[in-house]
N, C-alpha and C positions, 0 to 999 in steps of 0.2 A: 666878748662873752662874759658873763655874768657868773659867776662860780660862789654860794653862799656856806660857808660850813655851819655847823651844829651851834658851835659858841654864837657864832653871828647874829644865826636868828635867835638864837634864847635870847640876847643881847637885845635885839628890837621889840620882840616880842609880839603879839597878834597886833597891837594897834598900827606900829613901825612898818613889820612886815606889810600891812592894808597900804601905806601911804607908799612904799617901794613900789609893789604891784601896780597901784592906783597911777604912779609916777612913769616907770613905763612900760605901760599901758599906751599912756598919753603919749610920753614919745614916738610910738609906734603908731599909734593912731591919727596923730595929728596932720600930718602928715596927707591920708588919702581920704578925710576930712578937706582939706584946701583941697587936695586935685578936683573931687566932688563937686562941690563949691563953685569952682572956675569953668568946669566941664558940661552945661546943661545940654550940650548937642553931642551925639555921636555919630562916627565918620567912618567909613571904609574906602577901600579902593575904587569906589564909585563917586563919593562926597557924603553929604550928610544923608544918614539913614533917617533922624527923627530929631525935630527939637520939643522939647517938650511944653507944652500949652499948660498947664495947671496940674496939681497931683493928680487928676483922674484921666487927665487928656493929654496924649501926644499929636503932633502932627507929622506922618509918616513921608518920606520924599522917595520914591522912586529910584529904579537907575535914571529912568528915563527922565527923572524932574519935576513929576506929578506930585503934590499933595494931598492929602488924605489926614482927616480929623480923627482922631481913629480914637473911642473912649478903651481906657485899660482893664484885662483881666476881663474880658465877655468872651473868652474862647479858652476852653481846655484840650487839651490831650484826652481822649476814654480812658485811659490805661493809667493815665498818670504821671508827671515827667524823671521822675527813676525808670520806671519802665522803656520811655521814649530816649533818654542817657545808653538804657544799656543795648537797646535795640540798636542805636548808632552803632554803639561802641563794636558788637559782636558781629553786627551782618557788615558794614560799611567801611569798617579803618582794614584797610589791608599794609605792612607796614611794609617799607621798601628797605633795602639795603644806606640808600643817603639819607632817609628820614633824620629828625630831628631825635635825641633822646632820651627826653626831657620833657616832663606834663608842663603842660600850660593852659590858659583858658579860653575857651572860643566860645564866644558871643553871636548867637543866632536870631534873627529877624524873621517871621513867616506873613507874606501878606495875603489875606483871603480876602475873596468878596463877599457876598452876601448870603449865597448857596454853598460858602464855605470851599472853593474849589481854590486853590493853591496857586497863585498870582503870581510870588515872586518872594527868594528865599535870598537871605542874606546872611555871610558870614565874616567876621573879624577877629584877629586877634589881637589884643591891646598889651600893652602900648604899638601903635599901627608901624614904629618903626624895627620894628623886632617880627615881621610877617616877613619871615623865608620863603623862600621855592617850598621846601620841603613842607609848612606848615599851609601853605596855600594849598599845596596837592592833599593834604586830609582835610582840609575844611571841603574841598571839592567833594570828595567822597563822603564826606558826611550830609553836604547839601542832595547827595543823589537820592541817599536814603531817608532826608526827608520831603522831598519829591513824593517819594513811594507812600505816604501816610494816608493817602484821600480818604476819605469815608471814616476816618478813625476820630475824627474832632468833633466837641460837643461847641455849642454857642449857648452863652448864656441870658445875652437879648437879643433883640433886631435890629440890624445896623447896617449900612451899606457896605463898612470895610472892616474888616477883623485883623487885627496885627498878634501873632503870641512872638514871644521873646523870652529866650531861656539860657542859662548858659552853665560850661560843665568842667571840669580839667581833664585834659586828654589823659589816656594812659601813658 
């Protein structure tokens, strides 16, 4: 921990202080910069969710092994995705006595087809080796309720497969 007193900074002064911040910053950052970098495919307890094809293109894998070209950002939430965070959050997490106690973040996958009808939902939490019992049992719960969404999704072209993908820190 970093602890600065009053002398210190008058001592470096605004340009000092900029290069401190600026410094780590980078430390901090540099960091999941490289994991980024190294990480173009994402993986759950199934294998790879999606490797990605170009900034505008993913290609979606199934449990089942299917692929799917899937272009990004042609499918929203009506409501919004705060709205569809807290929808989760309030109707869906029911907390248990073993649960975990401690926010983390879960990474959601939804694959539509064409008429928008709800394929196949996916969840993870990263890094995949820190997915407990206990954090698997609320992703479960969270995948029911977004099960429950039909009818509430806009598409923003025409396309055979629709993928959204969102992710939140639990409570």
């Amino acid at each position: 921990m970093i602890i600065w007193n009053h002398q210190q900074v008058q001592f470096l002064g605004n340009n000092g202080m900029k290069k401190v911040l600026c410094f780590l910053a980078f430390i901090i950052l540099w960091q999941l910069e490289i994991y980024c970098q190294n990480n173009e495919d994402v993986f759950d307890e199934f294998g790879c969710v999606y490797t990605q094809v170009n900034d505008s293109t993913i290609s979606y894998c199934t449990k089942k092994g299917k692929k799917h070209d899937v272009k990004l950002k042609q499918i929203t939430f009506v409501d919004g995705e705060n709205v569809l965070v807290d929808y989760l959050k309030k109707e869906y997490y029911k907390p248990g006595p073993g649960d975990d106690d401690y926010p983390y973040r879960v990474f959601f996958f939804i694959l539509f087809d064409s008429r928008l009808k709800i394929k196949e939902v996916r969840g993870c939490v990263l890094p995949f080796n820190q997915y407990t019992e206990s954090k698997k049992k609320r992703v479960k719960q969270y995948i029911t309720g977004l099960r429950k969404t039909k009818n509430r999704w806009k598409k923003e072209s025409i396309q055979k497969w629709y993928v959204y993908s969102f992710s939140f820190v639990t409570d």
